[in-house]
Residue frames relative to the residue before (quaternion, step in Angstrom):
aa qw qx qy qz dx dy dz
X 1.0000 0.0000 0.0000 0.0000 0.00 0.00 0.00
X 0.0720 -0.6603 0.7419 0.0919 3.89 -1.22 0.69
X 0.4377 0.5188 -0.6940 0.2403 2.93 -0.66 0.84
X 0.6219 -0.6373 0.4447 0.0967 3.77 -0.96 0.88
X 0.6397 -0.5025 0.4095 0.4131 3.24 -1.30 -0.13
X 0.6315 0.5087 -0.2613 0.5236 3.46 1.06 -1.37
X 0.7742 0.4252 -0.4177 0.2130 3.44 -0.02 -0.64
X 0.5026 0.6793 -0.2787 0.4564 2.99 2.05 -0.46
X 0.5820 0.5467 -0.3724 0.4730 3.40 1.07 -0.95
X 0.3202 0.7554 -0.3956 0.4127 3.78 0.72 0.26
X 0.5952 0.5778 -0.0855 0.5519 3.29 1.61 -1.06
X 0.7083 0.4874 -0.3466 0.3750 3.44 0.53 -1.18
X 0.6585 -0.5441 0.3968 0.3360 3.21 -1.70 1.41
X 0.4873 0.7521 -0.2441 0.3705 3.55 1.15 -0.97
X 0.7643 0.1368 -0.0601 0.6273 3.19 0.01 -1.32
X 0.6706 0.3159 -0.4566 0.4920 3.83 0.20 0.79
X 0.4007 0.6833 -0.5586 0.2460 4.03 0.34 0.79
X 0.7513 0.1021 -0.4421 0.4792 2.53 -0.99 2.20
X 0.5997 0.7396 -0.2843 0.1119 3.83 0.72 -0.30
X 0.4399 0.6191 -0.4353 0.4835 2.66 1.44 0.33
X 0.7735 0.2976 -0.2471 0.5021 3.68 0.78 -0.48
X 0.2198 0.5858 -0.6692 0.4008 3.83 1.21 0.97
X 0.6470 -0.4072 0.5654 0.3097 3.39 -2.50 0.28
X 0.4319 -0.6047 0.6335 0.2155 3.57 -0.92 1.28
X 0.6652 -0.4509 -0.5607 0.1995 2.12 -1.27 2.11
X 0.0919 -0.4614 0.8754 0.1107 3.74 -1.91 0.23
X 0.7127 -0.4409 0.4737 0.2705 2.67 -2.29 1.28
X 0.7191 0.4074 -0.4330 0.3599 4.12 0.14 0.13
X 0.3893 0.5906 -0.5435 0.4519 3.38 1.44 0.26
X 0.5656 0.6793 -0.1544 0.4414 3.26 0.65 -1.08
X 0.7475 0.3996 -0.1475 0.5097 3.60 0.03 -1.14
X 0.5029 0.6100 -0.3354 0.5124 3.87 1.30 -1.28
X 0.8456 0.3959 -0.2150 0.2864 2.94 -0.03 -1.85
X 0.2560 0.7754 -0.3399 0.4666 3.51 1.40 -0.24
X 0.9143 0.2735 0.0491 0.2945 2.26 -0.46 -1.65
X 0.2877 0.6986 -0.3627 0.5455 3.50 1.86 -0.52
X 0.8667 0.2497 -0.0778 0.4247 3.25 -0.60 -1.75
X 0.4874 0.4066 -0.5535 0.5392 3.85 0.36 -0.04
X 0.7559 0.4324 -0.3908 0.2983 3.65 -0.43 -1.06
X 0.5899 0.7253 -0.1781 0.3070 3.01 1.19 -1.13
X 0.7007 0.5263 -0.0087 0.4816 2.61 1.19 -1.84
X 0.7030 0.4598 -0.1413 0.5238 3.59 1.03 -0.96
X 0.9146 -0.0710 0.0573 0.3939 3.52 0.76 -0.94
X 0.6837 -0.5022 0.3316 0.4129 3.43 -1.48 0.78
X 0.5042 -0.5286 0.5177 0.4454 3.73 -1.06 0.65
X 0.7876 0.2844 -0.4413 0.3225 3.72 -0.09 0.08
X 0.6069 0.4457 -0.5045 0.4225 3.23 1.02 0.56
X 0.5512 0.4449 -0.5227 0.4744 3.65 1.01 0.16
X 0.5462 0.6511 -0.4380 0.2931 3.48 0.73 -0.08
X 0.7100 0.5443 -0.1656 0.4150 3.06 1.83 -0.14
X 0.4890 0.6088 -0.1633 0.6029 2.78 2.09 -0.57
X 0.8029 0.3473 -0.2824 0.3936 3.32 -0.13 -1.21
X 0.7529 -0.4783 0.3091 0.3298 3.34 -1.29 -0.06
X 0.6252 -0.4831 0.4928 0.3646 3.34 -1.38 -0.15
X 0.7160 -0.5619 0.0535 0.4107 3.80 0.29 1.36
X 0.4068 -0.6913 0.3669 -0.4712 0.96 -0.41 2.59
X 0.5564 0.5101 -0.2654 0.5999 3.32 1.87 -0.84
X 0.4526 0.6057 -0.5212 0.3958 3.97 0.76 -0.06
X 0.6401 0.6243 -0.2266 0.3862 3.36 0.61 -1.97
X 0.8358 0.4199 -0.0509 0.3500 2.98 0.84 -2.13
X 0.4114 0.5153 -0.4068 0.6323 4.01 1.69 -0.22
X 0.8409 0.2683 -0.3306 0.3340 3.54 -0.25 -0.60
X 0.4625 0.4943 -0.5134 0.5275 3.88 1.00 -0.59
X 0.7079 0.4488 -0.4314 0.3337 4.20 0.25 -0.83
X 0.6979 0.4432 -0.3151 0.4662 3.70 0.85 -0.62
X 0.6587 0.4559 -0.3662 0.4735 3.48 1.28 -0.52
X 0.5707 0.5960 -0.3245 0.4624 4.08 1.30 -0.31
X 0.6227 0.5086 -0.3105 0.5072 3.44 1.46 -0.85
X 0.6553 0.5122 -0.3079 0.4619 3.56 0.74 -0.80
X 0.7519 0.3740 -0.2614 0.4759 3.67 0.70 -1.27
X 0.4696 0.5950 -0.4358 0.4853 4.01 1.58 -0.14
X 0.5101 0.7431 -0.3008 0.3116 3.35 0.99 -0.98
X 0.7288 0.5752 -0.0668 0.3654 2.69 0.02 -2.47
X 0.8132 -0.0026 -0.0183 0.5816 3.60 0.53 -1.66
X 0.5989 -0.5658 0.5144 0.2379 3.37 0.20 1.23
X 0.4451 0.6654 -0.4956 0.3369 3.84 0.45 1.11
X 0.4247 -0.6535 0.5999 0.1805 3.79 -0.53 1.20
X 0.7402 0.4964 -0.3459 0.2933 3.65 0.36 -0.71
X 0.5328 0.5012 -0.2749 0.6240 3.53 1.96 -0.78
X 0.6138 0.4839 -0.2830 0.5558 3.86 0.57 -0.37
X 0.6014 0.3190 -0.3633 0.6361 4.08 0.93 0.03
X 0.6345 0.3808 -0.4165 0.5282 3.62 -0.11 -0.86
X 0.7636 0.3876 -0.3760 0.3541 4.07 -0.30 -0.75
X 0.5518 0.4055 -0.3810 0.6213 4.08 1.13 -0.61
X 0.7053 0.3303 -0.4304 0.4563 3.91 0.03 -0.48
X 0.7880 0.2670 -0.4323 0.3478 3.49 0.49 0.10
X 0.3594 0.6476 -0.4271 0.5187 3.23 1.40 0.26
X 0.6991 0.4067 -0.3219 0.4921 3.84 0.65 -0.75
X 0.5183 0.6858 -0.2727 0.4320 3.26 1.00 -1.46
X 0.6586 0.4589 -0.1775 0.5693 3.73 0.46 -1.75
X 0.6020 0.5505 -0.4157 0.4022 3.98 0.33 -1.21
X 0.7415 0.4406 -0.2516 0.4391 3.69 0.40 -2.21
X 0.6614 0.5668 -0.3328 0.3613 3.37 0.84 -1.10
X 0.7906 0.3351 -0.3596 0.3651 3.89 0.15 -1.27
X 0.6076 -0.3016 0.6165 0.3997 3.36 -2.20 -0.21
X 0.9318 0.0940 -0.0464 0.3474 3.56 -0.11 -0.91
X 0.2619 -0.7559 0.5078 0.3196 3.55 0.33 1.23
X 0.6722 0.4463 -0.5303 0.2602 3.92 0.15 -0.44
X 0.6772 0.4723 -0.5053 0.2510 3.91 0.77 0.37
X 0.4638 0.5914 -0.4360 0.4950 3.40 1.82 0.12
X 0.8092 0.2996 -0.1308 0.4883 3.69 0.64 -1.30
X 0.1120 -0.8619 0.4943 0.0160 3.64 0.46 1.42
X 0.4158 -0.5159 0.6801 0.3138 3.89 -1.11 0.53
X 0.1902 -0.7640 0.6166 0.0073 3.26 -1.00 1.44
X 0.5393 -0.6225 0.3906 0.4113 3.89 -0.66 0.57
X 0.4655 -0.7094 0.4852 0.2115 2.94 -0.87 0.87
X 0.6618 -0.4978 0.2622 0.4955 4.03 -0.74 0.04
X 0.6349 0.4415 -0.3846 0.5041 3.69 1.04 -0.64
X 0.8011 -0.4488 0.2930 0.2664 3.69 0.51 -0.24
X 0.6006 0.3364 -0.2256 0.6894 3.36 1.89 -1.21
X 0.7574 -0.4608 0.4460 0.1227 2.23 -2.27 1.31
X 0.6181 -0.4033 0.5582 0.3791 4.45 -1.46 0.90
């Protein structure tokens, strides 16, 4: 894998404040997803556990809900991999799987 320190920093909770509520897609969807699938592609989820930032699964839960939406839109399989690998990614990565795997409202309104 080439991919640097900086490009990793891409991850940090830091340099992603607020992005989960940006317009689906900004050029860091993009750049994530990149970076998603290289890692992916190159190494075992516990060795990105070494690589990536310090939570890092924040970054990574939302790039997956924002990949599902932008997979959506243009009917692309390739934005739908990058968002489950960071969904997994995010999974290996947190202390508490219940902020990766959220209870989604249900149709009447109350919460799983």
């Amino acid at each position: 894998m080439n991919r640097d320190a900086s490009s990793i920093a891409i991850l940090e909770p830091r340099n992603n404040v607020g992005y989960r509520r940006e317009d689906v897609p900004r050029a860091r969807d993009g750049q994530i997803r990149d970076l998603v699938l290289e890692l992916a592609d190159n190494a075992s989820f516990e060795q990105v556990g070494g690589l990536v930032p310090r939570d890092a699964d924040r970054v990574l839960t939302a790039f997956a809900e924002r990949a599902a939406s932008i997979a959506v839109r243009g009917k692309d399989e390739r934005e739908l991999r990058a968002g489950l690998l960071a969904a997994a990614l995010a999974l290996s990565l947190s202390d508490d799987e219940r902020d990766v795997l959220r209870a989604w409202p249900s149709s009447t309104g109350r919460r799983r």
